[in-house]
N, C-alpha and C positions, 0 to 999 in steps of 0.2 A: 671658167679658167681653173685649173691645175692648181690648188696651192698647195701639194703638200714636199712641194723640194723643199732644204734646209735655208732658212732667213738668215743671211749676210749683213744684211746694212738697211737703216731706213733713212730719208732725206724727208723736207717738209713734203714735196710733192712722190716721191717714189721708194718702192723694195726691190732691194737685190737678192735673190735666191738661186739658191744653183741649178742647175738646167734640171729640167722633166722628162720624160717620154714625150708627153703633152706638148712640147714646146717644140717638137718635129717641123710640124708644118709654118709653121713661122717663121723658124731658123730657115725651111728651106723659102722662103717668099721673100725673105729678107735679102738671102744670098742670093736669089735671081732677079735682083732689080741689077743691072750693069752700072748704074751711078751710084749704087752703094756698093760696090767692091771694085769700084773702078780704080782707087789708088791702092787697095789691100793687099795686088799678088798673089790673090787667092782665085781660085775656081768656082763658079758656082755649083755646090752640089747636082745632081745628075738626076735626083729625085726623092722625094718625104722618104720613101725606103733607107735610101743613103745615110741621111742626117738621121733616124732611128738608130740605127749600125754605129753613127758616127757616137750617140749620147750611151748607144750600151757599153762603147770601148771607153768612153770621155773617165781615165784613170787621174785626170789632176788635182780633182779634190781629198782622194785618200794616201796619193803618191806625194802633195809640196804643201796640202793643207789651205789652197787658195786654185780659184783657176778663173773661167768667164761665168761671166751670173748673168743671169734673166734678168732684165728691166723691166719692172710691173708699173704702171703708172696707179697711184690709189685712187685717185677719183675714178676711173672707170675700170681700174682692175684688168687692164689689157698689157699685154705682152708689146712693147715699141720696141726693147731689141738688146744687146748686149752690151758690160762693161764689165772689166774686172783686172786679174794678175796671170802671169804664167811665165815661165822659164820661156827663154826664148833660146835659139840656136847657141847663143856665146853664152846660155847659163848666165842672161842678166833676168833681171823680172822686169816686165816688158807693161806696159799700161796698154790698152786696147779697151775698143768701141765701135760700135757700130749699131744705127737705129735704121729704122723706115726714115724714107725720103717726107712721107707727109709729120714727121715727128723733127725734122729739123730747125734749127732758129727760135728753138723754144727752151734753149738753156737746159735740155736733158742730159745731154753728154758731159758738159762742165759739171753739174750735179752730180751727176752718176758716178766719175772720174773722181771729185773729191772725196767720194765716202768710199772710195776703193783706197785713194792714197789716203784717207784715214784710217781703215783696218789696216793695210799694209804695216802705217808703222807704228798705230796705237796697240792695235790686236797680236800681229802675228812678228813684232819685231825687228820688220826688216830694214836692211841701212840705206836701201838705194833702191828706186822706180825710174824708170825710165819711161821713153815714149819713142817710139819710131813715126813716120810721118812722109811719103813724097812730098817733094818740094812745090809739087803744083797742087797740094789739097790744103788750100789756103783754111779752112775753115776750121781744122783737124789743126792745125798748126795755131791759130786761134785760141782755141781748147788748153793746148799744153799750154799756153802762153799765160792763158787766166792763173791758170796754177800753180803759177809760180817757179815751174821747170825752166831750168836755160838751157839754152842749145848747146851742145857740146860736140858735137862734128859731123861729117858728112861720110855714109858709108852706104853701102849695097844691103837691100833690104827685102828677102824675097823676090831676088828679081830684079826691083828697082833700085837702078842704079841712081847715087849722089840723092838716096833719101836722108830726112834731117833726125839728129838723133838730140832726143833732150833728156834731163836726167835733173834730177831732184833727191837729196841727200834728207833723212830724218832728221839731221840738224837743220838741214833748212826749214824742212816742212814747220818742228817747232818754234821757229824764229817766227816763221812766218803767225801762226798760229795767237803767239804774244803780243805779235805789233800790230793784229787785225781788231785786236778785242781793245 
């Protein structure tokens, strides 16, 4: 494995770093399962060429200072798949995720997700994460839920129409933060 992208976050079990070249073929195996991008909106890339193309253009870590990061697992040092921040269409910053299907049910996305809403508003300052979600990806909806995000309305999301939107405020996060310890 590739490690020399820039280290974001570490959990007991996992690193977050910013995408590689290296991480091509992965991103694109990831993107071509149809049950992991089944409620995304998104296309599966078209081929490893593509997602190369896609991580030479990938300008969101020197344009907003945060974007998606690689999810390394430490124990075996493997690539399961993506978590992190980004601008979304309305200019909110959007939480997103996405692993391999054999990596589910094992509490990496809620992991991976809270050390992202922790740089978010320990690191990089920001007031507000959000999460976008279809309404029938019950598991995704789950996820936000652990973390303490509420729901905050029902809007069009790539496509998908009447997806859920949640939103989590740095004052909540450090409320939250105080009353866990």
């Amino acid at each position: 494995m590739n490690r020399s992208g820039k280290y974001i976050a570490e959990t007991p079990r996992l690193l977050l770093r910013e995408f590689v070249l290296d991480d091509a073929e992965n991103i694109w195996e990831l993107n071509s399962d149809p049950e992991v991008i089944k409620y995304t909106g998104d296309p599966p890339f078209a081929s490893v060429k593509m997602v190369r193309e896609f991580l030479l253009n990938y300008k969101d870590y020197k344009k907003n200072g945060f974007g998606r990061w690689a999810v390394i697992t430490k124990a075996s040092d493997s690539f399961i798949g993506w978590c992190g921040l980004k601008f979304n269409e309305q200019n909110l910053v959007d939480l997103g995720f996405r692993f391999f299907k054999r990596e589910w049910n094992k509490g990496y996305a809620t992991e991976a997700a809270q050390a992202c809403l922790e740089h978010g508003f320990l690191e990089l300052n920001l007031n507000e994460i959000i999460g976008r979600v279809a309404r029938q990806n019950k598991a995704s909806i789950k996820v936000l839920e652990k973390l303490s995000m509420d729901y905050w309305k029902n809007d069009n999301c790539k496509g998908i129409e009447d997806s859920l939107y949640y939103r989590i405020t740095k004052e909540q996060y450090l409320q939250n933060i105080k009353t866990s310890f």
